[in-house]
C-alpha positions in Angstrom: 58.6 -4.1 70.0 61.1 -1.8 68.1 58.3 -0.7 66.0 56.3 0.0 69.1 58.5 2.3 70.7 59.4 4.0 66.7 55.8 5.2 66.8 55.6 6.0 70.2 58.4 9.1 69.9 56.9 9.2 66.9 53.7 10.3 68.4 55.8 12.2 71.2 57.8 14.2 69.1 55.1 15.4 66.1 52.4 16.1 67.8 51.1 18.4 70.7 49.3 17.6 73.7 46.8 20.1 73.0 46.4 18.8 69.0 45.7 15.2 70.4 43.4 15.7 73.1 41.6 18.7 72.2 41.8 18.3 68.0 42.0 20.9 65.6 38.2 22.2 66.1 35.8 22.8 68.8 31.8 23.2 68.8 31.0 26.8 69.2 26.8 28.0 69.2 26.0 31.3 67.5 23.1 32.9 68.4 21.9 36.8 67.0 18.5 38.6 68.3 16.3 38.6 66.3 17.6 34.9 65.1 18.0 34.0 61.2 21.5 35.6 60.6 23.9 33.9 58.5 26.8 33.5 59.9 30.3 33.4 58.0 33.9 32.5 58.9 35.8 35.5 58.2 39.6 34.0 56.3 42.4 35.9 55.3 42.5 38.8 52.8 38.6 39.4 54.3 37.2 36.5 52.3 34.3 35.1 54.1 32.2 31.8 54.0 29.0 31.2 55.0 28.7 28.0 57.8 24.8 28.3 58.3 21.8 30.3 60.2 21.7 31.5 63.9 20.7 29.5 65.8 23.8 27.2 64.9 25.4 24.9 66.6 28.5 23.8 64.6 32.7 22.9 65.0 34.8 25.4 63.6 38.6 25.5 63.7 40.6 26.5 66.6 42.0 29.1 64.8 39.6 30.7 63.5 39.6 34.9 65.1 36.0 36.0 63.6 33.1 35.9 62.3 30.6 38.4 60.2 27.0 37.4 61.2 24.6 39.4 58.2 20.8 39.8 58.2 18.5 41.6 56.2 17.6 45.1 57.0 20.3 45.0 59.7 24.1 46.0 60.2 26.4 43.4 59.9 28.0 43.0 62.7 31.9 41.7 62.6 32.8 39.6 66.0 36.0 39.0 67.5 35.7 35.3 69.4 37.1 35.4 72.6 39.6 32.7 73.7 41.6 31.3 76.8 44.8 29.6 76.5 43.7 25.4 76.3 44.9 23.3 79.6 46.8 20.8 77.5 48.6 22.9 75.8 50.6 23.0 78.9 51.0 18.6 78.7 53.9 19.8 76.8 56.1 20.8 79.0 56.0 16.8 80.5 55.0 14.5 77.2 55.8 17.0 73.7 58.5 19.6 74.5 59.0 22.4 71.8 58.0 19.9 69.1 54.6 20.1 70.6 54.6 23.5 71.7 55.0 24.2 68.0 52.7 21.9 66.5 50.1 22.8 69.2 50.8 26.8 67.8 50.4 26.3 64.2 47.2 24.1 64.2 45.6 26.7 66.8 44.9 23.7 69.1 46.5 25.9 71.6 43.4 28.2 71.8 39.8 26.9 73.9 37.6 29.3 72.4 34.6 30.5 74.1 31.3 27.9 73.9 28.5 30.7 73.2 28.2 33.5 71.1 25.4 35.9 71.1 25.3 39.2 69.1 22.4 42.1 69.1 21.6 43.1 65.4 21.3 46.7 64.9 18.5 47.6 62.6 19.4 49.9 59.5 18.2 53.6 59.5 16.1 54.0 56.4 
């Protein structure tokens, strides 16, 4: 029993709301017209790595801001993902207090990023 109620503040007190329902990542599809862009996550400092080919369908962290879809004979184009504020982040005000507030902050659990992402190429000017 006492151990049962150790990991149960446990659990209350080091994690978020957000963090254990929602996780760390979310699926987010990328689409580009014309299709065959590789998309990369764009980290900090500007370093960028390169998750897969439009159309994709793949999970990618909560806190990630943008992404740099590239193509051949096209501009790349740089994109800002959109996000909303995620509904459990708000569970901590009942279950997780400012422990969970600040665990749900730094693992970007707090953030429900948009589902769809669909960017127009330009084509280069020769």
């Amino acid at each position: 029993m006492r151990l049962f109620v150790i990991l149960l503040l446990t659990s209350v007190f080091f994690t978020g709301c957000a963090t254990i329902i929602s996780g760390t990542k979310q699926n987010v599809v990328f689409n580009s017209e014309p299709s065959g862009s590789t998309v990369y996550l764009r980290k900090r400092q500007n370093q960028e790595v390169a998750i897969g080919t439009t159309p994709l369908s793949t999970e990618i962290k909560r806190s990630t801001k943008s992404v740099v879809l590239k193509k051949e004979g096209y501009q790349d184009y740089l994109y800002q993902i959109d996000y909303t504020i995620n509904a459990w982040y708000w569970g901590n005000f009942l279950f997780g207090g400012a422990p969970g507030m600040i665990i749900d902050l730094s693992t970007g659990s707090w953030k429900k990023l948009e589902n769809e992402v669909k960017v127009p190429l330009i084509k280069k000017s020769n």
